[in-house]
N, C-alpha and C positions, 0 to 999 in steps of 0.2 A: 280737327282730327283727334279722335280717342281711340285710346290702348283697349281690345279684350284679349283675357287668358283665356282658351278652352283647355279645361283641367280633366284629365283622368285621371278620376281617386283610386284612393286603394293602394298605392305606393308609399312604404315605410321612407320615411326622411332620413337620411343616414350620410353622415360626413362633417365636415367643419366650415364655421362661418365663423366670418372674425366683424365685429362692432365697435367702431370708433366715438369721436365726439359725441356729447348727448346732444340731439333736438332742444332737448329743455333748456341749454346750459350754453350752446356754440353760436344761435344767432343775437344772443344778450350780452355776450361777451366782445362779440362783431359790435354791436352799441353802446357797448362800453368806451371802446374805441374812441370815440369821438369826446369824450372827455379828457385827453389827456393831450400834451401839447408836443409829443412826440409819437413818431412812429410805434404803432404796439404790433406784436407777434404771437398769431394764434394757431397752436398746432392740434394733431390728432381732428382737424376736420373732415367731415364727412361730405359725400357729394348728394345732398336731398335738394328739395324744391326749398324750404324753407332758407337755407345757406345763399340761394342764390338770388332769392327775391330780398335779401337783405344785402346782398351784394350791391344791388341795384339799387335801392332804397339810397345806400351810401355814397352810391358812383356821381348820382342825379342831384347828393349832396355836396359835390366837390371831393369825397373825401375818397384818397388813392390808395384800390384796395389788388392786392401782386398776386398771385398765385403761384408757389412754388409749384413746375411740373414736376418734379422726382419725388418732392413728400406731400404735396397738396397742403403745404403751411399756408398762410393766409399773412402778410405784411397789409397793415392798415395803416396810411398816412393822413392826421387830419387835419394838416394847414391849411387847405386850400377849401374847407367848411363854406357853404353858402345856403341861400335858400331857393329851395326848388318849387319851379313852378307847380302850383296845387294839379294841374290835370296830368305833368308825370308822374308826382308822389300815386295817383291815384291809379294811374295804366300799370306802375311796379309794385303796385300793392298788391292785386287781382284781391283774392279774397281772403288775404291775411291780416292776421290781428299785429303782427309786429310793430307798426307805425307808430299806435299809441305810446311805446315804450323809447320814441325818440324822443318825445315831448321835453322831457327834463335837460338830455346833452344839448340837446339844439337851442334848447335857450340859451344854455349857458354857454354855447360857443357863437351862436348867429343872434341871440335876441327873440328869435322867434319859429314855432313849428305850426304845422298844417298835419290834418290828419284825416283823410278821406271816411264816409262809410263805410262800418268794415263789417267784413264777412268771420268766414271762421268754421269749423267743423258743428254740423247740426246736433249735439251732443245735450246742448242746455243753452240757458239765457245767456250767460258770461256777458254779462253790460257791462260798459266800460264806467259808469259811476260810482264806483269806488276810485276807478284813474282820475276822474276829473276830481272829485272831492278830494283826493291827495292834491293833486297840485291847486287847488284853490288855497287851501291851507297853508302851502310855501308861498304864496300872493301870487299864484299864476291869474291872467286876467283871463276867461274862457270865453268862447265868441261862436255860435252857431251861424255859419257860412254856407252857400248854396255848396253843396255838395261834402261837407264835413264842418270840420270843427277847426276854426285859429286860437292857438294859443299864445301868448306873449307874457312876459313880466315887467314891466316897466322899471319897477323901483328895485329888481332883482328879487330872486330867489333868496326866503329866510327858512332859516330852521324852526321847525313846527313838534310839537307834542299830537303825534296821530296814532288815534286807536282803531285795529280793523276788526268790524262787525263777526267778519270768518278768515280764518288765516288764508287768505287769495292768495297764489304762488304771485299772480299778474301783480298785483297790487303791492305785494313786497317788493319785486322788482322793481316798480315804478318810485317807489321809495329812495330806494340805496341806489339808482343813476341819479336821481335828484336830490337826493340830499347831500351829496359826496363834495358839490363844491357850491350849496347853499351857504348864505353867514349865517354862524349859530352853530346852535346843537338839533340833532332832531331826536326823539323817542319813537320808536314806532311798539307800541304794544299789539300782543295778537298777532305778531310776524308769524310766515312759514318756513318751516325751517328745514326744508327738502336741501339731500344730497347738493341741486345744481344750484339753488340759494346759494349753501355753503362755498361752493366754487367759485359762484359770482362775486362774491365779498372777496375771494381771495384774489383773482384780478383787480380787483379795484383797490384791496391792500398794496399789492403790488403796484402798483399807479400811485401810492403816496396816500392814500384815504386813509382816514381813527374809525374802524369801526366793532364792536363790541356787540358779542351775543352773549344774553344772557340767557339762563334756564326755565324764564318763567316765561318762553316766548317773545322776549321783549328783544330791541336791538336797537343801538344806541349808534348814532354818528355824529361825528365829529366834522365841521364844514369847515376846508381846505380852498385858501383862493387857488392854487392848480394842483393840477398831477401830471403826471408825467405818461410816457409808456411801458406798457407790459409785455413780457415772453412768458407765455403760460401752454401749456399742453391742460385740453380739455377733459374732465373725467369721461368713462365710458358712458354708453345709452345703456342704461340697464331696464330701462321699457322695452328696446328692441330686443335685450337677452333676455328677458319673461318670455317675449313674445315666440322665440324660437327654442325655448323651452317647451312651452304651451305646444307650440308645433310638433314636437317630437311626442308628447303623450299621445296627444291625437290619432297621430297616424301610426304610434306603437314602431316609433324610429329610436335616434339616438341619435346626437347632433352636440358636436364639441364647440360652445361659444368661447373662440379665442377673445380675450378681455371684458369677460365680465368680472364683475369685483362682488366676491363676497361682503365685504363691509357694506356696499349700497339696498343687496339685495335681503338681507338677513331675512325680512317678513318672508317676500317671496318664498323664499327658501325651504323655512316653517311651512308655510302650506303647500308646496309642490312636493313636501315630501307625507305631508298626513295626507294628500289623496293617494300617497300608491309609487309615485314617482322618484326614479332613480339617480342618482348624481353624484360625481368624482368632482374637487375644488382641488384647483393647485394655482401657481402663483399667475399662471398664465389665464385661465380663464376656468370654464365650466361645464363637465360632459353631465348630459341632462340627457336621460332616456327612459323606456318602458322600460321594465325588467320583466315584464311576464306577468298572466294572474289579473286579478279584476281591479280593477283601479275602485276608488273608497269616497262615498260622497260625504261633505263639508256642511255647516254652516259658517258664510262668511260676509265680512262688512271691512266697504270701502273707508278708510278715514284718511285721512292728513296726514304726511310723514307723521311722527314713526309707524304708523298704518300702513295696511293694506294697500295700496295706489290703486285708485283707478283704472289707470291707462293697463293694469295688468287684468284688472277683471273681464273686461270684453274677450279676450284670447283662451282663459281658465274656463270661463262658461262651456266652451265647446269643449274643454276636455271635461266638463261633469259631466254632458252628455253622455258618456262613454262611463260612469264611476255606474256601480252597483246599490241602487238605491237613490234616495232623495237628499238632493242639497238645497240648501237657501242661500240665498245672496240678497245684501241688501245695499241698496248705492248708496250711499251720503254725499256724495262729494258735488256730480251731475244730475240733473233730475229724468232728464229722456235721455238716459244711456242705454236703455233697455231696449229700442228702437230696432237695434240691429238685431233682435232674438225672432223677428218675423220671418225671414229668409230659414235663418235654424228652422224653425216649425215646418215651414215649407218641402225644407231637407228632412222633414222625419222625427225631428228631436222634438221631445217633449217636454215643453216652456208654457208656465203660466205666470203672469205677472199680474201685481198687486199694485196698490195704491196705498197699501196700511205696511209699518214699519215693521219688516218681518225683523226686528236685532234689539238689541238694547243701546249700541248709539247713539246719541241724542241726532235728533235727525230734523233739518228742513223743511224738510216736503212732506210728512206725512197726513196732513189737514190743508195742503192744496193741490188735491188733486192728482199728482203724479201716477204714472207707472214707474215707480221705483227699486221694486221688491220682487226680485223670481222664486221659483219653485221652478228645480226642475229635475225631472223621475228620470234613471234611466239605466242600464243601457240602451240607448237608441240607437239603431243601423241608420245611417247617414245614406239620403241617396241625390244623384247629383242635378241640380236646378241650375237656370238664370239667376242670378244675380247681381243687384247693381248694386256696388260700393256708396254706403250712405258719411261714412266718416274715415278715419284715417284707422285709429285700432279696431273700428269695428269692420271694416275689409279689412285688415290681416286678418282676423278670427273669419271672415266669411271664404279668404282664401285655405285658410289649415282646415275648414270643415271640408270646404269641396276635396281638399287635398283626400280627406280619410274618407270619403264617400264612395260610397260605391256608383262606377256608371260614372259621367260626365256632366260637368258644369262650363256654362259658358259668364264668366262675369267681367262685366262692362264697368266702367266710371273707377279702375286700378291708376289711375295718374294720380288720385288725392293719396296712395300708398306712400308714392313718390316723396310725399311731404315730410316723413319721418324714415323710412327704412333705405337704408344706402344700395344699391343695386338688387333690390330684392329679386328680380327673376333670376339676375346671374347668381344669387347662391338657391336659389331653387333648383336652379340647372344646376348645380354644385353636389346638391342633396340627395340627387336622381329622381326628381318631381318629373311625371309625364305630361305636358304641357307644351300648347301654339301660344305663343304672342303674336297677334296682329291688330293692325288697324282697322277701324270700323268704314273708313271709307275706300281705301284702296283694297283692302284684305287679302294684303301681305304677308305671307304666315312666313314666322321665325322657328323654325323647331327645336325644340329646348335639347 
C-alpha cells in the first residue's frame, strides 16, 4: 500500500511549522546509545521513518528503547545488548543505510555485527568502502556472507591513524562510534566537520569520550574502556528549514520555521537572500518569505560543511526556476543528484544538465561522465504532472514544484518523504496547501 498527494498548485504557503531533531544527527545519537553502560536520554526527536527503523534495528538488538508519550523523548537502555538474527537485522532494515554505523558499538558491546545489503536513496554510489576500510584499520575482521556482510574483532578494537580520501559525513561517523572505546589513540585526518558531526561528539563527550577537533580537519580521540550514559536535546534539521524556506519562494508564501538556528544555516542564509528572498531571525526560529518583485538568478556549488549542503540544493533549484535569468549550479558532493530535474522539465521548467564542471570547486566527476552541472533559464510557469518521488530531497522539491504549478499533479512514491520530514502533510495542511492524501490501493481520499 502506497501514499499519493493529488496537489492543486497555485496556493501561497503561508503559516508556521515548527522542526525538531535533525535526520543527520537523531538516528546516530540513537547508536550512540549502545556504547555506554547506562541508560542514555534523547530528546527534541522527531517522528520520520528513519527514527523508527533504528528503533527497531536496536529493539532486535536487546536494547530497551521508552517513548516518552507527552514529549516523545526517547530513554535508551543497553544491558540487555545481544545479537540479532541476520534475517531480522535485514527485514528492520528495508532499505536503509543505518546498519553500517552499528558495526563499531556492537563490537564493542556483543563482539560481533552483521550488516545486510543496503539500499538507500538513488542520489550517487555512496559505497560503504570507506566503512569497511575504517574498521579494518581498528582490526575489525570483515567477512562476505550470503546475504551481507559479518564483522567481528577478535583481538579487539585498536586505535588507528586514518586518513579520508573525501571528508564522508558516513565515514566520520563510523570513526568516533568506533574509536570512543577502541585502545589507543585514533587520528582521523580529512574529517567532516558538519553541524550534526559536532553534536555527535558532543553525546559521546558526554558519555565520558577525549575527543578533540582541530582546524585543519583533523579529530583526534582518545580510547576509553567505558562510558557511561547521556541526556542530550538533539540540534534542529536545518535541511528540513532550507527545505520549507525553499517552499515559500516557490509558491511566493511566507512560512515561519519555528527552530531553525541561524548559526547552522549562515550559507543557506547568504544565498536565499542573493536570490530575492525575504527573512526575519529571532531567537525562536525563522520567517522566510517572497517579498514581491522577481526573484534573482545565482551561480552556485555544493561543497562540504562550511559549504553550500547539498541536501539544500535539490529544493533551491525549483526556486531558480522562478529567478529572472540564468543560474548554474554545480553538485560536488553527489554525482546523480541532478536526476530529479526530469519531472521539472516535464512541469515546464527549463533545465539543462552537463557533464563538464560548470564552478571552480575542485570537483570528482567531472572526467566520469556524470550529469552533474545545471543550467537553468527562467522564469518558468510550472504546470502540474504525475510524479513519482525518486529520492527523499528530491520529492520535497518535486512536491513545492507541484505546489506552485499551475493546474494539478498527482505524485506517487511520497513514503520515502516520510524518511526525513516529520509530518509533512499535516503542516501542508497547516500552510493552506490544496491537496487529497490517499492510498493507491483502497483510494481513500483524506482532504487536506
Amino acid at each position: 500500500m502506497s501514499s499519493v498527494l493529488t496537489v492543486r498548485g497555485g496556493v501561497p504557503l503561508a503559516g508556521r511549522v515548527a522542526v525538531r531533531g535533525a535526520k543527520n544527527l537523531v538516528p546516530k545519537a540513537m547508536v550512540a546509545a549502545l556504547l555506554g553502560s547506562e541508560p542514555s536520554i534523547l530528546r527534541n526527536v522527531p517522528e520520520i521513518k528513519d527514527v523508527e527503523v533504528v528503533t527497531s534495528l536496536l529493539q532486535i538488538h536487546g536494547v530497551t528503547v521508552v517513548k516518552d508519550p507527552a514529549t516523545g523523548d526517547l530513554t535508551l537502555d543497553p544491558k540487555g545488548a545481544k545479537t540479532a538474527p541476520s534475517t531480522l537485522i535485514d527485514a528492520h532494515a528495508g532499505d536503509s543505510r543505518i546498519p553500517i554505523l552499528f558495526c563499531g558499538p556492537l563490537i564493542h558491546a556483543i563482539g560481533e555485527a552483521f550488516i545486510p545489503d543496503l539500499g538507500g536513496c538513488k542520489i550517487g554510489d555512496r559505497p560503504i568502502d570507506y566503512h569497511l576500510a575504517v574498521l579494518r584499520q581498528f582490526g575489525a575482521v570483515v567477512e562476505k556472507r550470503p546475504g551481507g556482510i559479518h564483522i567481528s574483532a577478535p583481538k579487539g578494537l585498536q586505535g588507528a591513524k586514518i586518513s579520508l580520501p573525501y571528508p564522508s559525513v558516513g565515514a566520520t561517523e563510523q570513526v568516533l562510534l568506533t574509536a570512543t572505546r577502541a585502545e589507543g589513540i585514533t587520528e582521523l585526518a580529512g574529517a567532516a566537520t558538519e553541524p550534526e558531526i559536532v553534536d555527535l561528539i558532543a553525546v559521546l563527550q558526554k558519555m565520558g569520550a577525549i575527543i578533540s577537533v582541530q582546524t585543519d580537519r583533523t579529530i583526534r580521540i582518545e580510547g576509553v574502556k567505558e562510558l557511561s550514559g547521556y541526556t542530550h536535546r538533539a540540534l534542529a534539521d536545518r535541511n528540513e528549514a532550507a527545505s520549507w524556506a525553499s517552499a515559500a519562494l516557490v509558491t511566493r508564501g511566507d512560512i515561519y520555521v519555528e527552530g531553525a538556528t541561524q548559526r547552522d544555516m549562515m550559507t543557506f542564509l547568504n544565498t536565499f537572500r542573493k536570490v530575492g528572498g525575504g527573512m526575519d531571525i529571532d531567537d525562536d526560529g525563522i520567517r522566510f518569505y517572497h517579498p514581491g518583485g522577481k526573484l534573482r538568478p545565482l551561480v552556485l556549488e555544493t561543497d562540504v560543511h562550511p559549504g553550500f549542503m547539498t541536501d539544500w540544493q535539490q529544493p533551491l533549484v525549483v526556486a531558480l526556476t522562478q529567478a529572472e535569468g540564468v543560474s548554474i549550479v554545480h553538485e560536488t558532493v553527489y554525482e546523480n543528484r541532478f536526476g530529479f530535474t526530469d519531472a521539472l522539465i516535464r512541469m515546464g521548467a527549463n533545465i539543462q544538465v552537463h557533464r563538464e564542471c560548470l564552478g571552480s570547486i575542485p570537483c570528482r566527476f567531472g572526467q566520469r561522465n556524470f550529469l552533474h552541472s545545471a543550467v537553468i533559464s527562467g522564469p518558468s510557469q510550472l504546470v502540474g504532472q504525475d510524479i513519482d518521488v525518486p529520492d527523499l530531497r528530491g520529492g520535497f522539491s518535486h512536491l513545492i514544484a507541484a505546489l506552485a504549478a499551475t493546474g494539478t499533479s498527482r505524485v506517487t512514491g511520497i513514503d520515502v518523504i516520510n524518511r526525513g520530514y516529520e509530518r509533512f502533510t499535516d503542516k501542508l495542511a497547516g500552510l493552506g496547501a490544496d491537496f487529497d492524501l490517499s492510498t493507491s490501493t483502497t483510494g481513500r481520499k483524506l482532504n487536506s
